[in-house]
C-alpha positions as CSV (number, residue, x, y, z in Angstrom):
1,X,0.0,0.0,0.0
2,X,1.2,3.4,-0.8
3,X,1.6,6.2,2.3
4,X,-1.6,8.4,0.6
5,X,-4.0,5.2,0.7
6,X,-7.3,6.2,2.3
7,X,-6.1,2.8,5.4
8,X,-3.1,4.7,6.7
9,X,-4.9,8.3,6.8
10,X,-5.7,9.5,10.5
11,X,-9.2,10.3,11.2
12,X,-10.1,14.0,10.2
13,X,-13.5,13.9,12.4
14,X,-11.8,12.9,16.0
15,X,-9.3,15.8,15.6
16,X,-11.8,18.3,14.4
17,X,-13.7,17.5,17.8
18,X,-10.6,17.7,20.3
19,X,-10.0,21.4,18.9
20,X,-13.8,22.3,18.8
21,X,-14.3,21.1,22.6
22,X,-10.7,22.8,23.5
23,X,-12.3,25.9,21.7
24,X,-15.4,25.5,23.9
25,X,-13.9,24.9,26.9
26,X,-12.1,28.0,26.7
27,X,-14.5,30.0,25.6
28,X,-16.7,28.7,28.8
29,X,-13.8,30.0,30.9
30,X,-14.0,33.1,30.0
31,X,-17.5,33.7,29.8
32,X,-17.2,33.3,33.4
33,X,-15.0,35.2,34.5
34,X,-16.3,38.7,36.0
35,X,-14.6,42.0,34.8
36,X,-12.2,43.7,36.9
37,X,-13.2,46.4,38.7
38,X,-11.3,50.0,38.8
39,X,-9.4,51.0,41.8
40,X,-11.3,51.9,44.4
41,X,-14.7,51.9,42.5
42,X,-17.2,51.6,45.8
43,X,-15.3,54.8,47.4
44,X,-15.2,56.7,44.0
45,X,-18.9,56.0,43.7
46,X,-19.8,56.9,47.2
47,X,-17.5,59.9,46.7
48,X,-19.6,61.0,43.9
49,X,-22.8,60.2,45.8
50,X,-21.7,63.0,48.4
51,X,-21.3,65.3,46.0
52,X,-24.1,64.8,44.1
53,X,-26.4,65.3,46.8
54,X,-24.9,68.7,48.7
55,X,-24.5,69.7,44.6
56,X,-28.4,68.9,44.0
57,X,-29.1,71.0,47.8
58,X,-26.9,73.9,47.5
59,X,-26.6,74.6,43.3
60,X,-30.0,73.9,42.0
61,X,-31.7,76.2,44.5
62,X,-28.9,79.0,43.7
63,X,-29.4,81.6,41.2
64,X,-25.9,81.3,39.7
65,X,-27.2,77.7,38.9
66,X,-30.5,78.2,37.5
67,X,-29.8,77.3,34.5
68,X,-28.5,74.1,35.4
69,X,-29.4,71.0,36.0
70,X,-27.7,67.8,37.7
71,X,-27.2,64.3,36.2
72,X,-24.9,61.3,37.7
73,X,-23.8,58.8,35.9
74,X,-22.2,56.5,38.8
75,X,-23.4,52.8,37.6
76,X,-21.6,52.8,34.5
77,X,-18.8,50.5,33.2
78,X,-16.2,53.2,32.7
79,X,-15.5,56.2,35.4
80,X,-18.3,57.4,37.6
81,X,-19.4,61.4,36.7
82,X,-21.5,64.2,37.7
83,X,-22.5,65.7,34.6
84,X,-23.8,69.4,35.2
85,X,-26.5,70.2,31.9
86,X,-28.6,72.9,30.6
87,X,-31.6,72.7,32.1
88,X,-34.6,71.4,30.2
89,X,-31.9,70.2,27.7
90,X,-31.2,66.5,28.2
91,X,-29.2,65.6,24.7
92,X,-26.9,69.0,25.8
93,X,-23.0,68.5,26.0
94,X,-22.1,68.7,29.7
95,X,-21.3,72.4,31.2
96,X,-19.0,70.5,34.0
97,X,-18.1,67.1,34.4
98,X,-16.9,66.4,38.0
99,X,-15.1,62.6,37.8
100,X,-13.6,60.9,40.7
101,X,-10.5,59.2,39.6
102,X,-8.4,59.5,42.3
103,X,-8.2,60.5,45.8
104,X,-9.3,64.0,44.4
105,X,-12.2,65.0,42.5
106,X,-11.8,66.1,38.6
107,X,-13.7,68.9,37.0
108,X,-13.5,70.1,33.5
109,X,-15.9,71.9,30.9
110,X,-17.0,75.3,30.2
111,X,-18.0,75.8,34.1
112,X,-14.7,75.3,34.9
113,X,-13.5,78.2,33.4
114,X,-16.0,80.1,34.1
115,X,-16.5,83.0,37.2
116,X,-17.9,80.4,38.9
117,X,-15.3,77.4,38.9
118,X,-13.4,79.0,42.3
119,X,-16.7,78.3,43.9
120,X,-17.5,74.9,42.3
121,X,-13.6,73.8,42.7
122,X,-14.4,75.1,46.9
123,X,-17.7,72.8,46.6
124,X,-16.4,70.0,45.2
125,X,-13.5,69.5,47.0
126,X,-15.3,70.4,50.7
127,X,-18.1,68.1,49.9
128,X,-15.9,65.1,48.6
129,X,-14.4,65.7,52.2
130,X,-17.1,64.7,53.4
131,X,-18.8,68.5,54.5
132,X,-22.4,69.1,54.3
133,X,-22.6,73.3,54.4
134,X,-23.7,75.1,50.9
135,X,-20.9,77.6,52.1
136,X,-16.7,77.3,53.2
């Protein structure tokens, strides 16, 4: 018999299976497995919480702030955010976004630039301390 006659070939199917079930099984591994969670995600959240609230208390009622309006975004996949939004104006692009990365809160956007952001840098930074006055 010659080397390429069909009695000395290996078995395709048997081979095929071993790399589907190995494909499988890996993929079943991984399906599992639950994402990693950023540094210090349940104090950044909570961070964010605190400042959300005092913000909601002490901005919304202020005239400076009328204009605004307050949405959090703290159950999302990426970094939790306070974004600050024309009022009335949902699809708007964010007038301040205050993130919580680190130990110290982040702002950035117009707002921050703005007469206002030595107040809202005050604010931020007193409430994420853990301070519940509308005033320093």
């Amino acid at each position: 018999m010659s080397p390429a006659s069909p009695s000395r070939r290996k078995p395709v199917v048997p081979r095929l299976a071993a790399v589907v079930a190995a494909g499988l099984s890996a993929a079943a591994c991984t399906a599992t497995e639950k994402p990693v969670p950023t540094s210090g995600g349940p104090v950044l959240v909570s961070t964010l919480q605190r400042i959300n609230t005092q913000a909601h208390r002490c901005w919304l009622p202020d005239a400076a702030f009328k204009a605004y309006g307050i949405v959090p975004e703290l159950n999302t996949t990426g970094t939790p955010r306070l974004l600050v939004i024309p009022r009335g104006k949902p699809q708007s692009l964010p007038q301040l976004v205050v993130t919580a990365v680190g130990a110290t809160p982040q702002i950035y956007g117009p707002l921050a630039a703005s007469p206002l952001a030595p107040r809202i840098e005050n604010d931020v930074s007193r409430w994420a301390a853990g301070a519940t006055s509308c005033t320093a």
